[in-house]
C-alpha positions in Angstrom: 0.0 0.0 0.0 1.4 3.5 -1.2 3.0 5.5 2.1 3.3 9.4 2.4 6.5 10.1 3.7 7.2 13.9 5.1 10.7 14.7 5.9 11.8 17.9 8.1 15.3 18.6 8.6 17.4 22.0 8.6 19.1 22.9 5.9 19.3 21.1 2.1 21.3 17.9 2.0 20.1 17.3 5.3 17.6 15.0 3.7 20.2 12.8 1.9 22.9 12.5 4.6 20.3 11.3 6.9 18.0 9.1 5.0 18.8 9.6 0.9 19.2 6.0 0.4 15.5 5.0 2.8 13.2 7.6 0.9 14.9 6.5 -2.6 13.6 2.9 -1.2 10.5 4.6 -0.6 10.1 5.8 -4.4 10.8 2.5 -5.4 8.3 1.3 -3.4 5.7 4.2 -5.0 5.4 6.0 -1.8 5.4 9.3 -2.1 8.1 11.8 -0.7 8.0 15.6 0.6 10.9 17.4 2.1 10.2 20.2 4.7 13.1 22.8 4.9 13.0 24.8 8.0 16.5 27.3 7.5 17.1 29.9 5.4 20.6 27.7 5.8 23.4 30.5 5.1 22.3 33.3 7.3 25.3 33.0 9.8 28.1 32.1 7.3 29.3 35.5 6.7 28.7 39.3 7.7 27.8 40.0 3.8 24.0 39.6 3.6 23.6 39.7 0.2 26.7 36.7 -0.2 24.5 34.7 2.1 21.5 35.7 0.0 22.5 34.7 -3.0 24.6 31.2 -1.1 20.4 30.3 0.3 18.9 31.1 -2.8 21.9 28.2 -5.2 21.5 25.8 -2.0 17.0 26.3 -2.2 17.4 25.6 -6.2 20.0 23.0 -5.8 17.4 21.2 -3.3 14.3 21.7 -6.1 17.0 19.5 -8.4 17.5 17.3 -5.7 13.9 16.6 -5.1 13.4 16.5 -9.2 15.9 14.2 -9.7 14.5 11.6 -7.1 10.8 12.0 -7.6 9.9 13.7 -4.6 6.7 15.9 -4.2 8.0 20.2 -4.9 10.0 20.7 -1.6 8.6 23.3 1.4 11.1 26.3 2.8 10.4 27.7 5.5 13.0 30.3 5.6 13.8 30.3 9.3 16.8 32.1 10.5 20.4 30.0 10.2 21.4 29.5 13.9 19.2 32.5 15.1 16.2 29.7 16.4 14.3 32.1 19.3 11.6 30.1 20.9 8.9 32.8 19.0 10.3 31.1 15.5 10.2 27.3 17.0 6.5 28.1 18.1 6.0 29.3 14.3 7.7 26.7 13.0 6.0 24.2 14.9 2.5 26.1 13.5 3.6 25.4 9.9 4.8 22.2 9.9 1.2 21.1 11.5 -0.2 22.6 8.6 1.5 20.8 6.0 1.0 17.6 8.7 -2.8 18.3 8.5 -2.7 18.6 4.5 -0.5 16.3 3.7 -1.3 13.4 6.5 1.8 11.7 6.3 2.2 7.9 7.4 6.1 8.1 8.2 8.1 11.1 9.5 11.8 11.8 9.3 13.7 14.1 11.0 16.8 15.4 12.7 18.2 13.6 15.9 17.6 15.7 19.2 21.0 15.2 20.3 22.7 16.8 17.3 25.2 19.6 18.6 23.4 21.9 15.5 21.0 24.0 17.4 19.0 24.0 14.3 18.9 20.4 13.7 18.0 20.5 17.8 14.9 23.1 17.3 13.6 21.6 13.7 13.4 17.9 15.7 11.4 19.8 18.7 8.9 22.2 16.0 8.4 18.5 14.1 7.7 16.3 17.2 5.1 18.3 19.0 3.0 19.1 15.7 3.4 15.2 15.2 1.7 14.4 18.6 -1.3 12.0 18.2 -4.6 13.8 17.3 -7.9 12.0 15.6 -7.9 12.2 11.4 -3.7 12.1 11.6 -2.6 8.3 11.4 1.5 8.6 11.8 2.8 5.1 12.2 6.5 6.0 12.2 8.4 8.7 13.8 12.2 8.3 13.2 15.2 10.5 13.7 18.4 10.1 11.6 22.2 11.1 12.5 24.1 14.0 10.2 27.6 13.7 9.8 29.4 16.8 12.4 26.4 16.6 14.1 25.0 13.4 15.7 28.3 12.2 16.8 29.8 15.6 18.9 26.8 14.8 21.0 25.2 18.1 23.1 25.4 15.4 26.3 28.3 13.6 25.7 28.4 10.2 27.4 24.9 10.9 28.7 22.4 10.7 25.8 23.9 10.3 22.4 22.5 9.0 18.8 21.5 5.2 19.2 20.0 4.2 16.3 17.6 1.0 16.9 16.3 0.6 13.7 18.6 -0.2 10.4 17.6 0.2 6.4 19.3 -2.0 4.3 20.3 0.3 1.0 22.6 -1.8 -0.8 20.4 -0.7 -4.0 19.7 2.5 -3.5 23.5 3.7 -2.6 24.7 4.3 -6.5 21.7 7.0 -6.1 22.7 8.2 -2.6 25.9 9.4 -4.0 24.8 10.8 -6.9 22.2 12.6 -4.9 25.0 13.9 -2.8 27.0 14.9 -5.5 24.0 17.8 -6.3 25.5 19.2 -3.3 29.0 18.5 -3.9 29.8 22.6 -2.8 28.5 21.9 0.8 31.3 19.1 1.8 34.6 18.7 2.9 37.4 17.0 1.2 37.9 13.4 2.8 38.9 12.6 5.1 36.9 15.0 6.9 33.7 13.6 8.8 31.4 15.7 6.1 33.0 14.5 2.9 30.5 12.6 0.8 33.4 9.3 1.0 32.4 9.6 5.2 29.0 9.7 5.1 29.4 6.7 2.3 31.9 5.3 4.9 29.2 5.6 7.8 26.6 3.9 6.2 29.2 1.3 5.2 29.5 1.0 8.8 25.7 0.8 10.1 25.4 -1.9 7.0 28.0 -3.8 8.9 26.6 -3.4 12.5 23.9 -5.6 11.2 25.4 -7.9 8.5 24.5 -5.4 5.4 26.6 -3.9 3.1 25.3 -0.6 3.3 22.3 1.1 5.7 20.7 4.2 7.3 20.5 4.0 10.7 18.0 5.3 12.5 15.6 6.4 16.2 12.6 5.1 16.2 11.0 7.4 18.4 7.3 6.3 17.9 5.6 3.2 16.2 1.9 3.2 16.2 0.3 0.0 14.3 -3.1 1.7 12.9 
């Protein structure tokens, strides 16, 4: 049976760090995808606004590609400050993504871990969790959080609470598509063997593969499971 899948997360390439390879399973599959931007995403980068203007506006068009290339729904951006998250904008944040929640009545929702040091990843997890609470008409099976290279693993609580993914998504297929994916955003990474090169995030999910016999996976929180 055909799934909606809505995925929130900060800033583009967000979406194909954390779970490219899962939602291009989902397409395979004929679900049907929509990202949910919530940052402006170059805001902070430099003291020349129009530079971080015209950064946002390449990164937003880059994302529309992205989202092209794969066969997801047109994307959502919110435009929400870059590392500027006051409580006001979560509140608002938190008011739009109901919205599209409402319209859209996902079955699955992915977003950014809670634990990520990325204040934005931090506030985009709590606007999407609390307009994803359980009401009548909205049937969300699946809430899941995903790790982000720089982020998940320079934990805000170090040795307290940290990313621990308990759910695994074998993409042995879909990781030829991943990296080309990634590649659309080829301006946003590092050269390897730094953590945010697109050959470490390749290498990571190399690694959650392994923890569970794969050759390749997205690991994952499964926060909530309801069976509807």
């Amino acid at each position: 049976m055909k799934k909606k899948v809505l995925v929130v997360v900060s800033h583009p390439d967000d979406e194909i760090i954390g779970c490219g390879g899962s939602l291009i399973k989902h397409i395979s599959n004929k679900d049907v995808v929509k990202v949910i931007f919530t940052s402006e995403s170059e805001g902070a980068r430099s003291n020349n606004k129009n530079i971080n203007k015209k950064n946002s506006e390449k990164r937003k068009k880059n994302a529309e590609k992205v989202s092209k290339f794969l066969k997801f729904e047109k994307p959502i951006f919110l435009n929400f400050p870059n590392l500027s998250l006051t409580q006001k904008y979560v509140t608002e944040m938190n008011s739009l993504i109901k919205e599209e929640i409402y319209k859209f009545k996902p079955d699955i929702i992915y977003t950014h871990s809670p634990y990520d040091i990325h204040d934005d990843h931090r506030k985009t997890f709590d606007a999407t969790f609390i307009a994803a609470r359980p009401v009548k008409g909205i049937k969300i099976s699946k809430f899941l959080t995903f790790e982000i290279a720089s982020a998940s693993e320079f934990s805000t609580f170090p040795n307290k609470i940290n990313f621990n993914p308990n759910c695994f998504i074998n993409i042995e297929k879909e990781i030829k598509i991943k990296k080309r994916a990634l590649m659309m955003y080829k301006n946003q990474f590092k050269k390897y063997p730094n953590i945010l090169s697109i050959k470490s995030i390749l290498n990571l999910n190399q690694f959650r593969g392994n923890m569970v016999n794969l050759k390749f996976a997205e690991a994952f929180e499964l926060i909530r499971k309801v069976n509807y």
